[in-house]
C-alpha positions in Angstrom: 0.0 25.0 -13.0 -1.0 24.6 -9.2 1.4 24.3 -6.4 1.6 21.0 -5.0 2.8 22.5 -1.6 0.1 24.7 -1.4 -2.3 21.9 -2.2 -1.3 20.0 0.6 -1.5 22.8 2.9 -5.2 23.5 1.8 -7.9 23.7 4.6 -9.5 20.1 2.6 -5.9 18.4 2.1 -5.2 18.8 6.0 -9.1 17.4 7.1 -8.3 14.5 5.2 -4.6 14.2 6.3 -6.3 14.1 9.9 -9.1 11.8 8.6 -6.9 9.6 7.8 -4.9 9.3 10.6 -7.6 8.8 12.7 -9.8 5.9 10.3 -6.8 4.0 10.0 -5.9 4.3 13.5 -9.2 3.9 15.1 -12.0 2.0 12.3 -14.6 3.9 10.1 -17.4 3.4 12.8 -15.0 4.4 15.5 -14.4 7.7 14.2 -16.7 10.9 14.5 -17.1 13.9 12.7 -16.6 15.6 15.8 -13.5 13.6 16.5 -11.8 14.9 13.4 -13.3 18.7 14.1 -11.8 18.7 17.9 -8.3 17.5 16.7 -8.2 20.1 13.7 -9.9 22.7 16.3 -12.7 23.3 14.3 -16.0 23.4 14.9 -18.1 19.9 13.4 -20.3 22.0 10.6 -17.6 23.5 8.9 -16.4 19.7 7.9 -19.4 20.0 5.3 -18.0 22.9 3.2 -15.2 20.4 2.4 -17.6 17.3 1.7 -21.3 17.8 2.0 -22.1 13.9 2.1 -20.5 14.0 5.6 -18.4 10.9 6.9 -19.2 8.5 4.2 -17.7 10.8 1.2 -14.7 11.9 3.8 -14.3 8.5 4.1 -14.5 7.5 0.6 -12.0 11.0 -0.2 -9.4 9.6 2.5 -9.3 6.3 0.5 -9.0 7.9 -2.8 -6.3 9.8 -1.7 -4.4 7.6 -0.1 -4.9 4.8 -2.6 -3.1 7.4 -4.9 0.0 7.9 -3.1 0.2 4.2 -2.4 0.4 3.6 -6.5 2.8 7.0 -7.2 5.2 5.9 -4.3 4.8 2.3 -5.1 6.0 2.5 -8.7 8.5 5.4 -8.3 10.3 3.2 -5.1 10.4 0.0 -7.7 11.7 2.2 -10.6 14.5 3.5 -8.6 15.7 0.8 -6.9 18.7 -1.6 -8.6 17.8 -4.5 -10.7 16.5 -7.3 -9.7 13.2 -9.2 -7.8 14.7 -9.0 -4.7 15.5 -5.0 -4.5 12.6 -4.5 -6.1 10.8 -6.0 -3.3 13.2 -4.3 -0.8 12.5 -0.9 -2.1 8.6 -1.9 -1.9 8.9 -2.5 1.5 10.7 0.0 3.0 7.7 2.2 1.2 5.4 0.9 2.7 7.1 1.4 6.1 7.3 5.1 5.5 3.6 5.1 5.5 1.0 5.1 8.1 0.1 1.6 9.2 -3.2 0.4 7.4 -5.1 -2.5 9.3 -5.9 -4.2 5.8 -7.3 -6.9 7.7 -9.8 -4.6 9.4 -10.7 -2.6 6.1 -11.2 -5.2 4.4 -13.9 -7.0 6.6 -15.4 -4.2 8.6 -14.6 -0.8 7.4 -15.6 -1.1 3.8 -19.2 -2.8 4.4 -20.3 0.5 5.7 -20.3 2.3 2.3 -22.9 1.7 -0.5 -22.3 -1.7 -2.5 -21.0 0.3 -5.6 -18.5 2.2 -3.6 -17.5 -0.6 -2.0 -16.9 -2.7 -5.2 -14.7 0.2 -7.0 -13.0 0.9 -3.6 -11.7 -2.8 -3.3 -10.8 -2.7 -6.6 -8.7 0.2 -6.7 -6.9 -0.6 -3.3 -5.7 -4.4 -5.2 -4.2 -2.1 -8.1 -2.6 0.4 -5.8 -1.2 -2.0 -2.6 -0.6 -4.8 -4.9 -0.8 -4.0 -8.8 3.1 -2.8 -8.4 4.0 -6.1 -6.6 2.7 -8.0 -8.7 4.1 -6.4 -12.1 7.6 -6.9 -10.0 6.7 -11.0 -10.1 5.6 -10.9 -13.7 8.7 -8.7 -14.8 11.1 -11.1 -12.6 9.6 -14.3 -14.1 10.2 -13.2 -18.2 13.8 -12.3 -16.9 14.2 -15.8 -15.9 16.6 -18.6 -17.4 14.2 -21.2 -16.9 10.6 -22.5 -15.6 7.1 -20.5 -16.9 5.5 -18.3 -14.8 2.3 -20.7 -15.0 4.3 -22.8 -12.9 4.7 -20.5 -9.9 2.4 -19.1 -7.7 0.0 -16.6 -9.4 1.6 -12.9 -9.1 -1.6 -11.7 -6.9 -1.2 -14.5 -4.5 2.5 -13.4 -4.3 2.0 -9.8 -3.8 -0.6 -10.5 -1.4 1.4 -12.7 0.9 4.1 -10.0 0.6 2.2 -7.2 1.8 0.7 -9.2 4.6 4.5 -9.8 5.5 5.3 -6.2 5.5 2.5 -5.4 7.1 2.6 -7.7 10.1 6.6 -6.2 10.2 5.2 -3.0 10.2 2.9 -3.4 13.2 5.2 -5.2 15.4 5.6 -3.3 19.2 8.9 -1.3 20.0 8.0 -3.8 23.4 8.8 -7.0 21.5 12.6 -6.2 21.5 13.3 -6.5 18.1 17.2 -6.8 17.7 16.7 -5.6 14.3 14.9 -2.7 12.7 11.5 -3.5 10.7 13.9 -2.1 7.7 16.5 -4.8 7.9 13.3 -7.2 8.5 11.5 -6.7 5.2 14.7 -6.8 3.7 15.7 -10.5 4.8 12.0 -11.4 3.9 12.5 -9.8 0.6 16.0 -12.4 -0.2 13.5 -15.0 1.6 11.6 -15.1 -1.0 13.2 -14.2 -4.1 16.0 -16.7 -3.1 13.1 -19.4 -2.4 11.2 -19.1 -5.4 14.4 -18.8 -7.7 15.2 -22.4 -6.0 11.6 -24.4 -6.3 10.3 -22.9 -8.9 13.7 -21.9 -11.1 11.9 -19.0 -13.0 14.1 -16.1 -11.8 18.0 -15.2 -12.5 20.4 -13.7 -10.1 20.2 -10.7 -11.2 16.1 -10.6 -12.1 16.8 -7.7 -14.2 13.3 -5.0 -14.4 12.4 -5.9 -18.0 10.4 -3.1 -18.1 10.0 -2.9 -22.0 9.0 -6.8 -22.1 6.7 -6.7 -19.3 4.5 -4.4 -21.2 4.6 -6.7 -24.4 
């Protein structure tokens, strides 16, 4: 079985560990090869040992990889946290705080028209399953728990997740110059009661408690 630690600490795990940082910080057609070569101080040729395609399959690697560990963390985070929609959603969150800050908004309408059409497609796809996919089972899971209501009458799950992670996101990338009296943690936790408490009111579809329903959720 291979090492996970030494798989991290491969020569290609920390290019795209520095890839990353620097696509999500800066925009795919910000970033050079030789930007990523001068902060791993290496020379720009010896990127293509790693991925011969160059930028575009680095790029398409760093996604990949970080789509990954968005789904892993995502579902581990909801599975330990205590019952209910709105720990659920609190344990989501403070996931995704722990992370480095992705400008979805950015991805989405610039960064990912620079790969191939196909790429593109199965790349869009796979970052709704992994940012949201969790989210959203959360909603479904918290709905069948409910007393009362359907979940056809509340707001579809992926319209809930989404408006979630653009919360959390937003909380995310707020300045240390705003002042904030609160941390971003305590934040996305009062958004997370915000709304579990408001749906539970309008729409009456989840309990207290929400409970994970884990074994109905897959019926």
């Amino acid at each position: 079985m291979q090492n996970p630690g030494a798989d991290r600490d491969s020569p290609r795990a920390r290019v795209l560990e520095c890839a990353e940082r620097l696509f999500m910080e800066r925009g795919y057609q910000a970033v050079k090869l030789r930007d990523i070569s001068d902060a791993l101080g290496v020379r720009a040729a010896s990127l293509y040992y790693h991925f011969p395609g160059g930028k575009p399959e680095m790029f398409l690697a760093v996604l990949d990889a970080a789509m990954d560990r968005y789904r892993s963390g995502l579902d581990a985070a909801i599975r330990r946290a205590d019952s209910g929609l709105e720990a659920e959603l609190d344990a989501a969150a403070r996931f995704y705080l722990s992370q480095p800050k992705i400008d979805l908004f950015r991805m989405l309408d610039s960064d990912l028209e620079q790969i191939e059409p196909a790429d593109r497609a199965r790349v869009a796809m796979k970052m709704h399953r992994s940012l949201q996919g969790p989210i959203m089972d959360a909603f479904v899971r918290a709905s069948r728990s409910g007393a009362g209501g359907s979940i056809a009458d509340a707001p579809m799950p992926e319209l809930l997740a989404g408006s979630f992670l653009a919360i959390v996101q937003g909380i995310h990338h707020l300045r240390a110059e705003f002042d904030i009296p609160i941390t971003k943690e305590q934040m996305a936790s009062r958004m997370s009661h915000i709304l579990a408490a408001g749906l539970r009111s309008v729409y009456g579809l989840f309990d207290e408690s929400g409970g994970h329903g884990r074994a109905d959720a897959s019926d």
